[in-house]
C-alpha positions in Angstrom: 30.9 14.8 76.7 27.6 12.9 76.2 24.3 14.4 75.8 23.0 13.2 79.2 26.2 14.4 80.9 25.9 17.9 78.8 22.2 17.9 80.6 23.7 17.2 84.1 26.0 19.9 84.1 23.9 22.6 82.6 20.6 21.7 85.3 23.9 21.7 87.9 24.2 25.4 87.4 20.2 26.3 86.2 19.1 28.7 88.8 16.1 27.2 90.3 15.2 29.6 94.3 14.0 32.9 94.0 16.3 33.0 97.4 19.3 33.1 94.8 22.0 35.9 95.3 22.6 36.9 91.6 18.2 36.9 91.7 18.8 39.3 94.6 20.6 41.7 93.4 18.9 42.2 90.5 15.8 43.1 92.7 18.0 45.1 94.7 19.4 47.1 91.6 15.7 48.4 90.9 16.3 50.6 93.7 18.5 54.0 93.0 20.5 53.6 96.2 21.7 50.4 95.5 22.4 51.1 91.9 24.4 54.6 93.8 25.9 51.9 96.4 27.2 49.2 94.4 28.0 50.7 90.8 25.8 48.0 89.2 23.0 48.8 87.2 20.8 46.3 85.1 19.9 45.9 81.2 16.8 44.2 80.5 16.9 42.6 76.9 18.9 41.2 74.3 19.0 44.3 72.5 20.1 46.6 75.4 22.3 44.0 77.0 24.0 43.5 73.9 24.1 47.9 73.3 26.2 47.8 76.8 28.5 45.1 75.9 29.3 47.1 72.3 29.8 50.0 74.3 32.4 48.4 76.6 30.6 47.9 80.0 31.6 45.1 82.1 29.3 42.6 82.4 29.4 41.4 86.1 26.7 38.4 85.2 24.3 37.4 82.5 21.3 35.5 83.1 19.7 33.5 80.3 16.2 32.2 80.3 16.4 28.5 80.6 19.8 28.2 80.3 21.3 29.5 83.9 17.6 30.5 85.2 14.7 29.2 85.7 12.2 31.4 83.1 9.6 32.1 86.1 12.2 33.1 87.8 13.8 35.5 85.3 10.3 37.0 84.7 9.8 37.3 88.7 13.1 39.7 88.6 12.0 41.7 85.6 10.3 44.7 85.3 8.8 44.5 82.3 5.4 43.6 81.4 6.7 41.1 78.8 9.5 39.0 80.4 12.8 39.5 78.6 14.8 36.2 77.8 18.5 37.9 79.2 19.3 40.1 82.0 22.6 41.3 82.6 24.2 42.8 85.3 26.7 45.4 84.5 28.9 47.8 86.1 28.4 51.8 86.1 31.9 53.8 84.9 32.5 57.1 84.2 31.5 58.7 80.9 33.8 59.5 78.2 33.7 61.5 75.2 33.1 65.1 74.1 30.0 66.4 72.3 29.9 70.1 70.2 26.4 70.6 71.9 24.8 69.6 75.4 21.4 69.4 76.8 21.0 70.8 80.0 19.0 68.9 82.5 17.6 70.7 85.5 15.9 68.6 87.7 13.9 66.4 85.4 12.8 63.5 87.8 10.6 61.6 85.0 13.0 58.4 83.5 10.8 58.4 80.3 11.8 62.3 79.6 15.4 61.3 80.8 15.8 58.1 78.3 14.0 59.9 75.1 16.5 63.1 76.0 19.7 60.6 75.8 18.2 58.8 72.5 17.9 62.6 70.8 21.4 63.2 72.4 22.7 60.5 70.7 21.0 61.0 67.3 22.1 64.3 67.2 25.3 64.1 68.1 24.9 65.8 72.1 26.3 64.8 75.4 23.5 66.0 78.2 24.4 67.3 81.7 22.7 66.0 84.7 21.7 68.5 87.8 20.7 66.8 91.2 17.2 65.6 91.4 17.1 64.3 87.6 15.8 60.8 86.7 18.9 58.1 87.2 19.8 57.6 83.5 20.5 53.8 84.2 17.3 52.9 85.9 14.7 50.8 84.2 12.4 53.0 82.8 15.3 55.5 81.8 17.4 52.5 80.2 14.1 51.4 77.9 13.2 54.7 76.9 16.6 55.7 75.8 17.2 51.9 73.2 20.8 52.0 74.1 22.0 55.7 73.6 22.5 56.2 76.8 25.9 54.0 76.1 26.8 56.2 73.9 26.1 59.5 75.0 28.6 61.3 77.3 27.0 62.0 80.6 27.9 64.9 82.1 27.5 67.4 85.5 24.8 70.2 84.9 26.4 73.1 84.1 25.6 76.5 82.5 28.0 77.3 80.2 28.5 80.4 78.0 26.3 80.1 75.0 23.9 79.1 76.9 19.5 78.5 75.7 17.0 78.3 78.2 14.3 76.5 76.6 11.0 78.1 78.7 7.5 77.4 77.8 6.2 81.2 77.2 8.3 84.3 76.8 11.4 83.6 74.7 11.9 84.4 71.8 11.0 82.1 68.9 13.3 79.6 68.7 13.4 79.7 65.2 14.4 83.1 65.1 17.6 82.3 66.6 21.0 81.8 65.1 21.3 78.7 67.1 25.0 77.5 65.5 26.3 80.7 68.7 25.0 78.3 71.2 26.4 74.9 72.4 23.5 74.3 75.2 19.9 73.9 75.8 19.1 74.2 79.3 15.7 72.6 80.2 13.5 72.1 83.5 10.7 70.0 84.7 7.4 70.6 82.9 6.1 71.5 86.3 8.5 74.1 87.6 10.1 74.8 84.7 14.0 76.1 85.7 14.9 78.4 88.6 15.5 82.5 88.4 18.7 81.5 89.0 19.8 79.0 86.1 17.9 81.3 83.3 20.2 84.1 84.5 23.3 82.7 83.6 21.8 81.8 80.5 22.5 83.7 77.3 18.9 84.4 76.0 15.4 82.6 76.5 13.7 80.5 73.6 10.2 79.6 73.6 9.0 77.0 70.4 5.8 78.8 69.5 2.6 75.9 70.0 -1.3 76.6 69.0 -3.4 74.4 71.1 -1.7 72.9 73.8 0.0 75.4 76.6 3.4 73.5 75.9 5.2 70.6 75.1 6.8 67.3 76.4 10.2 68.3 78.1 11.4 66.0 75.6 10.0 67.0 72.5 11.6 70.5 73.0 14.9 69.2 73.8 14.1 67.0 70.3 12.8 70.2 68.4 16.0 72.0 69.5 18.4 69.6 68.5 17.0 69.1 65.7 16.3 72.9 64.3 20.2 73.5 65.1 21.2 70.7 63.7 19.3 71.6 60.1 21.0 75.6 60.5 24.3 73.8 60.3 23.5 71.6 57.6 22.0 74.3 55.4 24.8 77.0 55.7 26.8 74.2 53.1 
């Protein structure tokens, strides 16, 4: 095929109206209902497109800057403050895998807290359990602040299993004091109401992480700190 017919074909399919379906739904998808309605979610990116394709997620479309889209266009659909040069359009599916340790999410409606809790899920080796009222794991903001994990991390139903934490700002005891390999969750709560009288009952035992300065830390930092100082016991008992 010549050059010039190459050209032809390719400005044939370039996406050039705003008024264009596949453009439509991607606006549509920033909304949780129609992410909830259609099982579609989208990945803003090369680098987060290509983490959902790795992972096995069905890409449903892929638009390119200046390939199949106009790049005004693809920057009118995008939510970030720098354009991205792909989009892609994928379809939700249920989680697999199984995790030693979960986090416990109880009604933590920020997607930044959500995305950094699945990236220190997934460095640690976690699966996290989602209650009603949490932050949609595969919205923007979620997606961005979680760099792919939350492909890889198993995503799961909040529940309060035996060997339970409740991670609480004041009160506990010292987190450090614990012998945190007899646990296989840390239940957190929003850094506003923290978690019900009824979730920290069916916990095992409160856990505060002692702080000078500040009256506590990011929801996600302590979910981080947890991980983290279990994941160090079990390293140093070899």
């Amino acid at each position: 095929m010549s050059q010039r017919r190459t050209g032809e074909v390719r400005a044939q399919h370039l996406i050039t109206s705003r008024e264009n379906e596949k453009l439509k739904l991607v606006r549509k998808l920033h909304e949780r209902r129609w992410r909830d309605k259609l099982d579609l979610f989208v990945a803003e990116g090369e680098d987060i497109v290509d983490a959902a394709r790795n992972a096995g997620y069905e890409a449903v479309d892929v638009l390119v800057s200046g390939e199949n889209v106009e790049p005004e266009l693809l920057a009118e659909v995008s939510t970030l403050a720098h354009p991205p040069r792909v989009i892609g359009v994928f379809r939700r599916r249920e989680s697999s895998g199984a995790a030693g340790t979960r986090l416990a999410l109880w009604r933590i409606s920020d997607p930044g807290n959500v995305g950094t809790l699945l990236r220190s899920a997934d460095a640690f080796g976690a699966a996290v359990g989602l209650s009603e009222g949490c932050a949609d794991p595969f919205g923007p903001k979620a997606l961005r602040a979680a760099m792919g994990s939350t492909f890889r991390v198993p995503l799961l139903r909040f529940e309060v299993p035996r060997g339970s934490v409740a991670l609480v700002a004041e009160g506990g005891e010292p987190l450090e004091g614990l012998d945190l390999e007899r646990y296989s969750s840390f239940v957190l709560g929003s850094e506003r109401e923290g978690l019900p009288d009824d979730v920290l009952e069916r916990c095992d035992v409160t856990a505060t992480i002692p702080v000078a300065g500040v009256e506590s830390l990011n929801v996600a930092m302590a979910g981080t700190i947890a991980l983290y100082a279990q994941h160090v016991q079990s390293t140093r008992r070899f």
